[in-house]
PASEBA-1860 file (N, C-alpha, C; in nm, 3 decimals):
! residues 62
1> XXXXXXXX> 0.083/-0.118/0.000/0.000/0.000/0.000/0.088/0.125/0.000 ~ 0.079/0.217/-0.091/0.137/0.369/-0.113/0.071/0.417/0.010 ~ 0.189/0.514/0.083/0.114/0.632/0.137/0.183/0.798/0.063 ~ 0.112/0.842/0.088/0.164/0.942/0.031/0.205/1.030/0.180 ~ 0.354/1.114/0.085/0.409/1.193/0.193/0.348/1.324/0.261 ~ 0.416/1.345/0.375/0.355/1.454/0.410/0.383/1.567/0.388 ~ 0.369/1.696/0.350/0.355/1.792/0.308/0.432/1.822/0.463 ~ 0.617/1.886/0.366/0.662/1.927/0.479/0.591/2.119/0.503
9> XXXXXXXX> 0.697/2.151/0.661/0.660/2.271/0.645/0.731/2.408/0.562 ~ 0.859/2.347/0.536/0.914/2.456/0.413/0.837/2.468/0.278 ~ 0.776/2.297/0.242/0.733/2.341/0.148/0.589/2.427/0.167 ~ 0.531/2.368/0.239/0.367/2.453/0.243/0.443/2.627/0.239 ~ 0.501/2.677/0.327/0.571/2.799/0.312/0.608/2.821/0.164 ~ 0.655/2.760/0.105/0.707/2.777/-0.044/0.587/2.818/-0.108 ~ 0.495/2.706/-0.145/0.325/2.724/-0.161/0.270/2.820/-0.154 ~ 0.256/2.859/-0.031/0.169/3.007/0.039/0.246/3.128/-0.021
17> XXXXXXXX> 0.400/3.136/-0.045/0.439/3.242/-0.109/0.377/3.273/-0.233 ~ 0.454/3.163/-0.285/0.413/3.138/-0.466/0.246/3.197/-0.483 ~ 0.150/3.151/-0.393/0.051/3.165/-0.438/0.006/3.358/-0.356 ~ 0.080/3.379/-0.286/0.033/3.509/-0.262/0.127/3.632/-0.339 ~ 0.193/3.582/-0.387/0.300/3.618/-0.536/0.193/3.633/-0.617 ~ 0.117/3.504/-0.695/0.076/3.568/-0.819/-0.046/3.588/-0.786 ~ -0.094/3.653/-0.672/-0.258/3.732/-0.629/-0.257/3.868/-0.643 ~ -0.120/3.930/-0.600/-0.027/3.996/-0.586/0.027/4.054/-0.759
25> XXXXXXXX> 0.046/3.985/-0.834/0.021/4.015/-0.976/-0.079/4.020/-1.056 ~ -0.152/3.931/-1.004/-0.301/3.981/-1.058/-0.328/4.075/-0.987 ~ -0.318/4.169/-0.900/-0.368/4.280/-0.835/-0.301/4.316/-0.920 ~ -0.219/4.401/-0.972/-0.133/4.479/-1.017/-0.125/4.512/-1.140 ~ -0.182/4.374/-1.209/-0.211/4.362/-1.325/-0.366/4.438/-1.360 ~ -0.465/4.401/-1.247/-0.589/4.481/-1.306/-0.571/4.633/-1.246 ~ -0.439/4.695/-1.164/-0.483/4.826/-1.164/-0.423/4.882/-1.260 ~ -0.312/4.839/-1.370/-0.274/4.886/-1.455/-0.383/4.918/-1.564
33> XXXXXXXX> -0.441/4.803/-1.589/-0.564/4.814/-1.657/-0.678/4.914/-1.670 ~ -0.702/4.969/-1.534/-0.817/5.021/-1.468/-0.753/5.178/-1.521 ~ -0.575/5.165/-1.527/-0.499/5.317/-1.519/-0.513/5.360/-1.623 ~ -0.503/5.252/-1.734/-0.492/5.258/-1.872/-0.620/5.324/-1.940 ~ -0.729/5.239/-1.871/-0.860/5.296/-1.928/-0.881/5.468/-1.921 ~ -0.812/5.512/-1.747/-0.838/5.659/-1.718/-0.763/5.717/-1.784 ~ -0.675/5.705/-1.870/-0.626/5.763/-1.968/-0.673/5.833/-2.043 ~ -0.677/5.984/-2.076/-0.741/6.068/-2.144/-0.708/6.031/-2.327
41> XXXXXXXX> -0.755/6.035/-2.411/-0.700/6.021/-2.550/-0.687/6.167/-2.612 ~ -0.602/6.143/-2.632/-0.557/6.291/-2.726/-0.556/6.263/-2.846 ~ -0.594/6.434/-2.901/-0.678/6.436/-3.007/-0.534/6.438/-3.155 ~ -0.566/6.395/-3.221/-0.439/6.388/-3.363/-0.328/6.553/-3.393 ~ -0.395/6.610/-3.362/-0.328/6.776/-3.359/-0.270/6.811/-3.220 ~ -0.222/6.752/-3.080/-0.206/6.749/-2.952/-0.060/6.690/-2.950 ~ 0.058/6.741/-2.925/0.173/6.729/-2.917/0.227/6.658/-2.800 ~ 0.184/6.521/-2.723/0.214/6.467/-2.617/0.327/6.527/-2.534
49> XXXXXXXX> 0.451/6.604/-2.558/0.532/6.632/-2.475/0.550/6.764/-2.463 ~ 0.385/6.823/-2.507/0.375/6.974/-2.484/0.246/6.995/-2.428 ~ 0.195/6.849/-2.357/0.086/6.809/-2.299/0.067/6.906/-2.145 ~ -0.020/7.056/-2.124/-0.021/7.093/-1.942/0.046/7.166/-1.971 ~ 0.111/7.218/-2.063/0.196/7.317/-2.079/0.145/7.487/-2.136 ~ 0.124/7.576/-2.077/0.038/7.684/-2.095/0.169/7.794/-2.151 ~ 0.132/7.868/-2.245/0.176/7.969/-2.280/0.256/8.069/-2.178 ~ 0.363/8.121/-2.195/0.440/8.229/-2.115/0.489/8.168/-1.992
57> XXXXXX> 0.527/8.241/-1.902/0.605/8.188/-1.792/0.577/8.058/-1.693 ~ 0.640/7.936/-1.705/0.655/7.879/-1.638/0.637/7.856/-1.481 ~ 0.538/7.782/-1.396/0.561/7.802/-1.301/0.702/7.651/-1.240 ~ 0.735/7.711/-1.130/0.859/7.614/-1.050/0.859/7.465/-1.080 ~ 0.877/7.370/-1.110/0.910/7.254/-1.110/0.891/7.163/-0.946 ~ 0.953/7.224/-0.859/0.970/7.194/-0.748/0.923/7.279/-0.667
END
């Protein structure tokens, strides 16, 4: 008769990582998603790296 082994405790630890690892990427993965959607689309005539940028003086950076 087989018995099967017992599930040491490093590995269950190994397990519980691994699996709160990729819950942990799926979180991360749907807020990218969620970020992506709030993304405004700009319109074909809109210069992305002159995007918030208002005419005449600059205010501070910092």
């Amino acid at each position: 008769m087989a018995r099967s082994s017992k599930m040491t405790q490093g590995k269950r630890n190994r397990e519980m990582d691994k699996k709160m690892k990729q819950q942990e990427k799926e979180t991360r993965r749907l807020q990218r998603k969620s970020e992506e959607t709030q993304i405004p689309t700009l319109s074909s005539d809109e210069d992305p790296d002159l995007l918030g940028i208002r005419p005449g003086p600059q205010p501070p950076q910092y």
